[in-house]
Backbone as a ProteinNet text record, in pm:
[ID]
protein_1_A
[PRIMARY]
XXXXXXXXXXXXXXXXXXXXXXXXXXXXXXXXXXXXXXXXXXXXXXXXXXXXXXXXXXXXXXXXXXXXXXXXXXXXXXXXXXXXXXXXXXXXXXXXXXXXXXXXXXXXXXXXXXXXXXXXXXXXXXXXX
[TERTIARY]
-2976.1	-2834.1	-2771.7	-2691.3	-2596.6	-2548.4	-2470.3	-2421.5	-2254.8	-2211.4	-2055.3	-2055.5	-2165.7	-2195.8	-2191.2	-2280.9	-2337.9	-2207.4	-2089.8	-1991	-1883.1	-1906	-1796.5	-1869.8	-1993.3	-2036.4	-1979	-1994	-1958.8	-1825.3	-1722.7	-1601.8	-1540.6	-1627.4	-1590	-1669.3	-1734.8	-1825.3	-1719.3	-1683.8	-1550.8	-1366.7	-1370.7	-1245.3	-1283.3	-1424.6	-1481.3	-1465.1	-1512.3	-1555.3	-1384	-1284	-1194.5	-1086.7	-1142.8	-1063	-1162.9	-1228.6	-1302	-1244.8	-1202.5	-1141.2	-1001	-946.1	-807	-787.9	-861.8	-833.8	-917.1	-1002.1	-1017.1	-899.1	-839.3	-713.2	-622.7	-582.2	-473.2	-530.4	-649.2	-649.1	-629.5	-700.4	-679.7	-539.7	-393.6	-285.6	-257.7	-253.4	-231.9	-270.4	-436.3	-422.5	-360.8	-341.1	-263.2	-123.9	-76	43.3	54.9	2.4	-14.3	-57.3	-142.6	-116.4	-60.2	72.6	182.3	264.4	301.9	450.2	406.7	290.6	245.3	339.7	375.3	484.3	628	622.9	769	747.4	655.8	569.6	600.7	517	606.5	714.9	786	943.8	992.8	936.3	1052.1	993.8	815.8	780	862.7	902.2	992.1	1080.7	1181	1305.5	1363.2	1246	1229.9	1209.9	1125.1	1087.6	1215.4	1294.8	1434.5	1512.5	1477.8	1575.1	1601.9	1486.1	1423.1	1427.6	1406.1	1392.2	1564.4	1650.8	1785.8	1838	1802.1	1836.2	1768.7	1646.5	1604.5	1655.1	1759.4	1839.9	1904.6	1955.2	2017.1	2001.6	1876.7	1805.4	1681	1653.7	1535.1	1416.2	1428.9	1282.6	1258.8	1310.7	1279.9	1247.5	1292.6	1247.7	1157	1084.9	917.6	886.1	891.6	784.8	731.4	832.2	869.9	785.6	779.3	721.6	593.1	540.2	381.7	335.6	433.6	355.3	295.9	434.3	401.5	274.3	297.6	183.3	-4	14.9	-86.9	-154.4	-32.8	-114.5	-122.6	-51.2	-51	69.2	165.5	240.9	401.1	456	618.8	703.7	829	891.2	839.4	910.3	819.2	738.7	789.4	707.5	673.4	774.8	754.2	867	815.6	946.8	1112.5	1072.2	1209.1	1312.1	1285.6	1337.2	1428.3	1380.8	1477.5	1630.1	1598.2	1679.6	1786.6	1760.6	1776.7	1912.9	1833.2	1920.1	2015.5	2076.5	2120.8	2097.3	1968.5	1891.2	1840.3	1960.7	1887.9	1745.6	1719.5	1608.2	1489.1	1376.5	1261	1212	1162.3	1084.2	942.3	978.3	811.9	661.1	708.4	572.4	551.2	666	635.9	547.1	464.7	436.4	340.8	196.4	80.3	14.6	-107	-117.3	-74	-44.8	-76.1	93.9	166.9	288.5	371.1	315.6	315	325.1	438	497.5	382.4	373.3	257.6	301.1	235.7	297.9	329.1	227.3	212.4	346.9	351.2	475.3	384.6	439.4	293.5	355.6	403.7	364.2	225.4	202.2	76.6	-68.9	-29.5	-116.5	-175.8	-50.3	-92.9	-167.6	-161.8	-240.9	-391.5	-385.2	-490.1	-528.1	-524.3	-635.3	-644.4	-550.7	-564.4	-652.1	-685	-777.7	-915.9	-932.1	-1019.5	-1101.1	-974.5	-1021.3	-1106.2	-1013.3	-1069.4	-1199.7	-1227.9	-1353.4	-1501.6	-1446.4	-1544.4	-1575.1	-1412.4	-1448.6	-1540.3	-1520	-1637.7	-1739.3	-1770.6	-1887.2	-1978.8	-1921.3	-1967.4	-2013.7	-1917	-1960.6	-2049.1	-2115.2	-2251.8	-2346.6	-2367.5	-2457	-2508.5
4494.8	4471.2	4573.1	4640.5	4740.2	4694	4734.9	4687.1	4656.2	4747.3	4680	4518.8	4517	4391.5	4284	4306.4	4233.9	4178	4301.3	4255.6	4179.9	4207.6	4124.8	4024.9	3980.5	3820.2	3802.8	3824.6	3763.2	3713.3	3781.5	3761.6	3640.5	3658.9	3536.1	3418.7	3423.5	3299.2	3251.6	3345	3296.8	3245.7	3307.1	3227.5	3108.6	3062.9	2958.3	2855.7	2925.3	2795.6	2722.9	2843.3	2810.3	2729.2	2741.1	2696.8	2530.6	2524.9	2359	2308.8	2395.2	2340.5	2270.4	2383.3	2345.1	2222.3	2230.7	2096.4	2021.9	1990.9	1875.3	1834.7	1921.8	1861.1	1824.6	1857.4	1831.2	1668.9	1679.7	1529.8	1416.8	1470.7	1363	1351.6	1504.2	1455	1396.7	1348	1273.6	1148.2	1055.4	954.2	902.4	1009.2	963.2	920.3	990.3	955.5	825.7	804.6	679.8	566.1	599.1	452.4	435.9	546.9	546.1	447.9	524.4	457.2	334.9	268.7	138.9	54.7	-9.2	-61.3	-49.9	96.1	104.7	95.3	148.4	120.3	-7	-128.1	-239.5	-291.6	-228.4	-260	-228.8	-92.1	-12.7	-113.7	-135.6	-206.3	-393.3	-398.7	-554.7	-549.2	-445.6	-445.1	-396.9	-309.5	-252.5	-413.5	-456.5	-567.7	-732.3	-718.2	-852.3	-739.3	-604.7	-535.8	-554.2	-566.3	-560.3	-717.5	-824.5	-937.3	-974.4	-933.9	-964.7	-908.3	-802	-801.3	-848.6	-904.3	-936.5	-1042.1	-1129.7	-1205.6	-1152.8	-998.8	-927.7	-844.1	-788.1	-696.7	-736.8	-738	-762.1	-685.6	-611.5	-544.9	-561	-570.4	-626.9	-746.9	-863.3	-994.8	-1016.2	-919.9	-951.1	-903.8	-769.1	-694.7	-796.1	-863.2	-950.9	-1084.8	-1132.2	-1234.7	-1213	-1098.9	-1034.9	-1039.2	-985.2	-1029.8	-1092.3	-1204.8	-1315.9	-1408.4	-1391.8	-1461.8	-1417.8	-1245	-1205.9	-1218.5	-1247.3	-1262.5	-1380	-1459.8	-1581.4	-1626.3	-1589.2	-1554.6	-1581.4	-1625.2	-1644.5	-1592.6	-1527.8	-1397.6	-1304.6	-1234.5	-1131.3	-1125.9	-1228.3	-1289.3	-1429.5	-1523.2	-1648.5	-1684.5	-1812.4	-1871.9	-1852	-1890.9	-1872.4	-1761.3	-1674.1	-1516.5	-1557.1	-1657.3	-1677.9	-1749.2	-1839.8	-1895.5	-1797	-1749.4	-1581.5	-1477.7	-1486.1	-1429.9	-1536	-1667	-1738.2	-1782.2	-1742.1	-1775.2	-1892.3	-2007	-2170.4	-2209	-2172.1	-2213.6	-2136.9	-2141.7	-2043.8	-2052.4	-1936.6	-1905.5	-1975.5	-2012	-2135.2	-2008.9	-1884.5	-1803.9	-1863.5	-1898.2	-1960.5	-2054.1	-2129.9	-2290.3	-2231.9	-2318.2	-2331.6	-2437.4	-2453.3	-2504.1	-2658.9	-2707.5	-2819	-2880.2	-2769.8	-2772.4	-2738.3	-2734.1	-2630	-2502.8	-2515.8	-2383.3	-2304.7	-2184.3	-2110.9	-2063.5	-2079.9	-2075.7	-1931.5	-1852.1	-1703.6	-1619.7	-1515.9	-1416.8	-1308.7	-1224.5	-1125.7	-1036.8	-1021.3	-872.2	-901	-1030.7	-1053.4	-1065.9	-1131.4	-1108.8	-943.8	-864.5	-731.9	-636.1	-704.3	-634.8	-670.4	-801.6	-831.1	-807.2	-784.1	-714.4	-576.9	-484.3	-357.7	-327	-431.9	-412.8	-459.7	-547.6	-574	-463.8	-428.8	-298.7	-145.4	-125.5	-34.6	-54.6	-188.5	-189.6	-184.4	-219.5	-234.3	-52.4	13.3	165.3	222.5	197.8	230.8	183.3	67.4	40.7	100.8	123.4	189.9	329.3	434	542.5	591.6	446.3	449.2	398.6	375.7	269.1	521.8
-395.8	-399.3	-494.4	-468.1	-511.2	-654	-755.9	-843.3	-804.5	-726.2	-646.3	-607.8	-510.7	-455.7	-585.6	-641.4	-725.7	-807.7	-826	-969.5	-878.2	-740.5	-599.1	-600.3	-542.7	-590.7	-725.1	-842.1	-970.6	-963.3	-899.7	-928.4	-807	-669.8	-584.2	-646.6	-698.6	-760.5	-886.6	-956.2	-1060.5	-1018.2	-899.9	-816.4	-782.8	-745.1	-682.4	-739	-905	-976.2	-1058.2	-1079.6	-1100.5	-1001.2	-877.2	-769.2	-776.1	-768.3	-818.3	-889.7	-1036.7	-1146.4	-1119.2	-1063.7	-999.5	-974.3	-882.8	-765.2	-841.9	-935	-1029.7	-1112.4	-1160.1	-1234.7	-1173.8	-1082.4	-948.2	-945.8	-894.1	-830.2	-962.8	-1063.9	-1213.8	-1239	-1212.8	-1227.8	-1135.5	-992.3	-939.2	-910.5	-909.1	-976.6	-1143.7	-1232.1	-1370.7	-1284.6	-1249	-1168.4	-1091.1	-1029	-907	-1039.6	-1157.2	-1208.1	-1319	-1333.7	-1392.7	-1309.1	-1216	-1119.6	-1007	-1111.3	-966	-984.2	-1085.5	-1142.5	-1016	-1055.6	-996.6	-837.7	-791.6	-644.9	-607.6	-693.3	-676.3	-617.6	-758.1	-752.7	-623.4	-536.7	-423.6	-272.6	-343.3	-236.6	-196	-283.1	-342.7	-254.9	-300.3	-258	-81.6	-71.3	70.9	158.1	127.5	225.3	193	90.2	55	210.1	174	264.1	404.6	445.2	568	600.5	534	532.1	578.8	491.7	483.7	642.1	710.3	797.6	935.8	869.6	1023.7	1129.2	1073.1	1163.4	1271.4	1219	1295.5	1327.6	1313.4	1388.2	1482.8	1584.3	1693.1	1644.1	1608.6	1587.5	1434.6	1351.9	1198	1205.8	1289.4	1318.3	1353.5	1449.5	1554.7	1437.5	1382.5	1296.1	1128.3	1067	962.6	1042.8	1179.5	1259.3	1215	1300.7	1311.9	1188	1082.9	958.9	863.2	893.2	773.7	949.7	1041.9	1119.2	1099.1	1103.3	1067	955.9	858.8	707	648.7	726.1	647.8	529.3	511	394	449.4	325.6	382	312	354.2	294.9	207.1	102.4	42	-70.1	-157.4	-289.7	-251.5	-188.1	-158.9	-96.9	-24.8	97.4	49.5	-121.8	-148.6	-136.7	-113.3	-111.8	48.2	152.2	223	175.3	91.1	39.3	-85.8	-105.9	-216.6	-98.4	17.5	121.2	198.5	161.8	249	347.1	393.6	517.8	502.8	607.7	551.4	617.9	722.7	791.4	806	782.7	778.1	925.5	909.9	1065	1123.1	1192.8	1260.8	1228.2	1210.1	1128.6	995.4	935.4	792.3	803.5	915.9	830.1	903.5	858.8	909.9	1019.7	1076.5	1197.4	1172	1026.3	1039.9	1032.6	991.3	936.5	838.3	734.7	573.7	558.3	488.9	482	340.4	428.7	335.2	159.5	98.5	-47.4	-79.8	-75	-85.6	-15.9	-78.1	27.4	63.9	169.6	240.9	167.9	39.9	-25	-136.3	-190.4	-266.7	-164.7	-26.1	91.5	117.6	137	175.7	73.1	-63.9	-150.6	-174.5	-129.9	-115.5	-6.4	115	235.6	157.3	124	69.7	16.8	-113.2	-222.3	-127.6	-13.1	25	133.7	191.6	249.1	158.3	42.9	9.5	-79.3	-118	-158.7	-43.4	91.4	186.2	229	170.8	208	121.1	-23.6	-106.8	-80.6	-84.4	-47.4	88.1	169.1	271.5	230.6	133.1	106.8	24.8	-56.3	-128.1	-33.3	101.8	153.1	209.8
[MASK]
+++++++++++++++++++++++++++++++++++++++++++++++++++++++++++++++++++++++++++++++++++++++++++++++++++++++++++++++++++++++++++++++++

């Protein structure tokens, strides 16, 4: 091997290793980030769904989609049933109650974090198996 060669490997091997570096700190500032603003994540996730909630009387497709959910998950409005009552909405939706009749205690934003968290532990776990 030439000594050109040799000082051109050295120097793509030193972009290499700095380009690893890179993108190691990139990704550490961006989870620091994500569990800075979970909080506020929260908050936008809160308010998005009173949002969405508040209009689904009068919207058709916020109503099925708000349906499918609290049916799929089990859960009634977005923290709890009361958030209908919060919106003037006197009567809850027959998704609210369960088979027996009971209106579900939970709201499907504490539901959806929990499949979340359940999901992504079954993803880790899979990527050590």
């Amino acid at each position: 091997m030439s000594r050109r060669q040799t000082v051109t490997t050295y120097h793509l091997s030193q972009v290499y290793c700095y380009s690893v570096i890179l993108l190691l700190l990139l990704q550490f500032g961006v989870a620091l980030f994500l569990f800075i603003s979970k909080e506020n994540l929260t908050d936008v996730l809160h308010y998005e769904c009173m949002a969405l909630l508040k209009t689904s009387p009068s919207t058709p497709l916020h109503l099925q989609f708000f349906s499918l959910l609290q049916q799929d998950l089990s859960c009634c409005g977005c923290v709890a049933p009361g958030d209908y009552a919060k919106l003037l909405i006197t009567t809850l939706p027959t998704t609210c109650y369960d088979s027996g009749g009971e209106v579900w205690s939970k709201g499907c934003l504490s539901n959806f974090y929990q499949v979340r968290m359940s999901l992504s532990k079954k993803k880790v776990f899979r990527a050590h198996l």
